[in-house]
C-alpha positions as CSV (number, residue, x, y, z in Angstrom):
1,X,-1.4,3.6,7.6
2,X,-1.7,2.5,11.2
3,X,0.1,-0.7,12.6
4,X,-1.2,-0.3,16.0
5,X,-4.6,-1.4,16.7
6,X,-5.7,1.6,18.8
7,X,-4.6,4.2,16.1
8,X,-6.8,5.2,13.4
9,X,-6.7,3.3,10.2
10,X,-7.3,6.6,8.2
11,X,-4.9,9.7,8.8
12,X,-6.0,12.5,9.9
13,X,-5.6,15.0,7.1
14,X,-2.9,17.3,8.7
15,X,-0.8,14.6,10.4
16,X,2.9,14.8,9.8
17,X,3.2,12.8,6.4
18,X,7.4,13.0,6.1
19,X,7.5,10.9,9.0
20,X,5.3,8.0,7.4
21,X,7.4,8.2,4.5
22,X,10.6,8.3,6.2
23,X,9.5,5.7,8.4
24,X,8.7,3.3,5.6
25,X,12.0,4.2,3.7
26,X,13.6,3.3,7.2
27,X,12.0,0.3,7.4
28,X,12.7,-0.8,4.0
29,X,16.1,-0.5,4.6
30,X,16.1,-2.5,7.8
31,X,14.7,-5.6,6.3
32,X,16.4,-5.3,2.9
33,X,20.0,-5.1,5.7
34,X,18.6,-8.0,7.5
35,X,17.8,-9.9,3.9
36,X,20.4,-9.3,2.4
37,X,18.4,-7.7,-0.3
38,X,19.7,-4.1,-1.9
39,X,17.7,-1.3,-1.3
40,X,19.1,0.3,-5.0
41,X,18.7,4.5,-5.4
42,X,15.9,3.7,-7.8
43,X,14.2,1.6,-5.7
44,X,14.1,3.5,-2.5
45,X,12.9,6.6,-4.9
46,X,10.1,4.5,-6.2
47,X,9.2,3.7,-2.6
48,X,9.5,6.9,-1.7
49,X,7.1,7.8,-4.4
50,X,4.7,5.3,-3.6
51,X,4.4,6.2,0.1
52,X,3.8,9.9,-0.8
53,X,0.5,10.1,0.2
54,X,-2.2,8.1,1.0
55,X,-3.8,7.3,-1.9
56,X,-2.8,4.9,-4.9
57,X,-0.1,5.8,-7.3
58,X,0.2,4.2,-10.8
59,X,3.4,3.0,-12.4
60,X,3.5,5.6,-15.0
61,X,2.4,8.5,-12.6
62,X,6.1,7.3,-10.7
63,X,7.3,7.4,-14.2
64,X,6.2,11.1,-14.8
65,X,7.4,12.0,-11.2
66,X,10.7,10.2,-11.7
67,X,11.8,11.4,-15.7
68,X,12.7,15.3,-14.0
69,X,15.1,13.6,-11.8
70,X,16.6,10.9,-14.3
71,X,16.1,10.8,-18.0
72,X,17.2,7.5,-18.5
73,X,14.2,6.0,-16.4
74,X,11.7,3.7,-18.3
75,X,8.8,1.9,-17.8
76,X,10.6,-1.1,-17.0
77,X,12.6,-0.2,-14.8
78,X,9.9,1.1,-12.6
79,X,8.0,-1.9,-12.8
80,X,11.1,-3.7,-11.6
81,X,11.5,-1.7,-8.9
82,X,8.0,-2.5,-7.8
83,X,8.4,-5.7,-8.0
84,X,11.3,-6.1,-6.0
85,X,8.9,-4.1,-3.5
86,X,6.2,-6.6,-3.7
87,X,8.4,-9.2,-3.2
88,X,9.8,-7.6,-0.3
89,X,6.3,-6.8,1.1
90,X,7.2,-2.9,0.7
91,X,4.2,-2.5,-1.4
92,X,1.1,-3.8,-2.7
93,X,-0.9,-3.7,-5.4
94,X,-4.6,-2.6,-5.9
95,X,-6.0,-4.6,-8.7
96,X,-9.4,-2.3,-9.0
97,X,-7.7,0.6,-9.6
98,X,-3.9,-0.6,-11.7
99,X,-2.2,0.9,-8.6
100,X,-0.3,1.0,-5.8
101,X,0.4,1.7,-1.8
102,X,2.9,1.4,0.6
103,X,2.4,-1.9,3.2
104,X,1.8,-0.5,6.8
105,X,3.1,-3.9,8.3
106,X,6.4,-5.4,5.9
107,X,8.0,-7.4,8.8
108,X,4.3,-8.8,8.8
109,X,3.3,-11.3,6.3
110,X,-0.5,-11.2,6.0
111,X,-3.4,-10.8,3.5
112,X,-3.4,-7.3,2.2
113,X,-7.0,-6.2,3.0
114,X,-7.9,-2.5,1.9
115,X,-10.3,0.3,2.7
116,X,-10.7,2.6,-0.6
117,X,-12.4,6.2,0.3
118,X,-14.5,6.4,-3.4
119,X,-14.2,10.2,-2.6
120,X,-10.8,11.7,-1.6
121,X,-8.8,8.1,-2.7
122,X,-7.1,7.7,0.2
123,X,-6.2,4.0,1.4
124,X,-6.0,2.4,4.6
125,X,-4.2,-0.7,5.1
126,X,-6.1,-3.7,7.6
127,X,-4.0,-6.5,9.4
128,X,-7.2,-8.2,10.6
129,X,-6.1,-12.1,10.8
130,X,-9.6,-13.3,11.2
131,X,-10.4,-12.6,7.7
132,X,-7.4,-14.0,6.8
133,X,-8.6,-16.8,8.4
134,X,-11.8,-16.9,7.0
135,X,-11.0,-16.8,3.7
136,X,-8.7,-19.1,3.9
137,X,-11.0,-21.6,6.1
138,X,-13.3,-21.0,2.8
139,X,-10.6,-21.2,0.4
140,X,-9.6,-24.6,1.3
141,X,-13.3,-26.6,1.9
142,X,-13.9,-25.5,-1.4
143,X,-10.4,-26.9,-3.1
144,X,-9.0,-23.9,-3.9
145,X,-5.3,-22.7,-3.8
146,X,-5.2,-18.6,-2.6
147,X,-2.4,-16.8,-4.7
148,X,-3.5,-13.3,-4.4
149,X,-5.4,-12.8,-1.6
150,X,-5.9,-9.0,-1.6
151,X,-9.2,-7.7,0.0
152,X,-10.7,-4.3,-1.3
153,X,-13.5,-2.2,0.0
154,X,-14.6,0.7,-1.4
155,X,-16.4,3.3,1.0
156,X,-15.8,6.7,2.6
157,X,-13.5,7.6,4.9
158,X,-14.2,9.6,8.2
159,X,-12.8,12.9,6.6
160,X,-15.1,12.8,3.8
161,X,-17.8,11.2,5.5
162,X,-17.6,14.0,8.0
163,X,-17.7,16.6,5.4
164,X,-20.0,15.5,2.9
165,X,-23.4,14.0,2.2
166,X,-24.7,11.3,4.6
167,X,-23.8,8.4,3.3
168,X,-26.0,5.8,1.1
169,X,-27.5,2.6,2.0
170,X,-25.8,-0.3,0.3
């Protein structure tokens, strides 16, 4: 996921994916030493997890990936440790599919907005501030308080847009 502007949003499908993973474990451990927050084994492992690939990862997939490693992990503890992510803005989660993805921008606060390939799964992260800004221009003329504002859109990305079918009018 792409934090500069004149990157692509989407990886290309042989770029060098330890070095988005260890840059978001770096990361991670930046803020949570400027927080004061504690980056626990378990926690960087289920970040680790999460970040290792581009596409959406559910709680009990980290589960299944974790129990080879640690027999004593459970459910709950995973879904601690992603919650100590969200909170932390390490993470977010994708209500349409009960999943998650690592946040391209955590020293950022922002609206998570998505783009969803329907094909291959893979997710790009947005930091677009004028839909931010729209929706929250929206939000509060109609009297209404945004708690969640995570933006999804389902499509194709280049990769499978280059290989497949054209693609369907809406």
């Amino acid at each position: 996921m792409a934090a500069d502007p004149g990157q692509a949003l989407f990886p290309s499908r042989g770029h060098d994916h330890a070095a988005c993973v260890a840059g978001a474990l770096e990361r991670a451990a930046g803020i949570c030493a400027r927080r004061g927050a504690r980056l626990t084994p378990i926690r960087r492992r289920v970040l680790e997890l999460v970040w290792a690939s581009h596409a959406p990862i559910g709680a009990y997939d980290i589960l299944a990936r974790m129990e080879p490693e640690s027999r004593r992990s459970a459910p709950a503890t995973v879904y601690r440790a992603l919650d100590f992510l969200m909170a932390h803005g390490f993470v977010h989660r994708l209500s349409s599919v009960n999943a998650y993805v690592g946040c391209g921008f955590p020293d950022n606060p922002h609206m998570a907005q998505f783009l969803i390939c329907k094909e291959c799964g893979a997710v790009a992260e947005m930091d677009e501030p004028r839909i931010e800004q729209a929706i929250g221009s929206a939000a509060a003329q109609a009297g209404f308080a945004v708690e969640s504002p995570v933006v999804e859109v389902r499509g194709r990305c280049p990769a499978c847009r280059k290989e497949g079918a054209p693609d369907a009018r809406p």
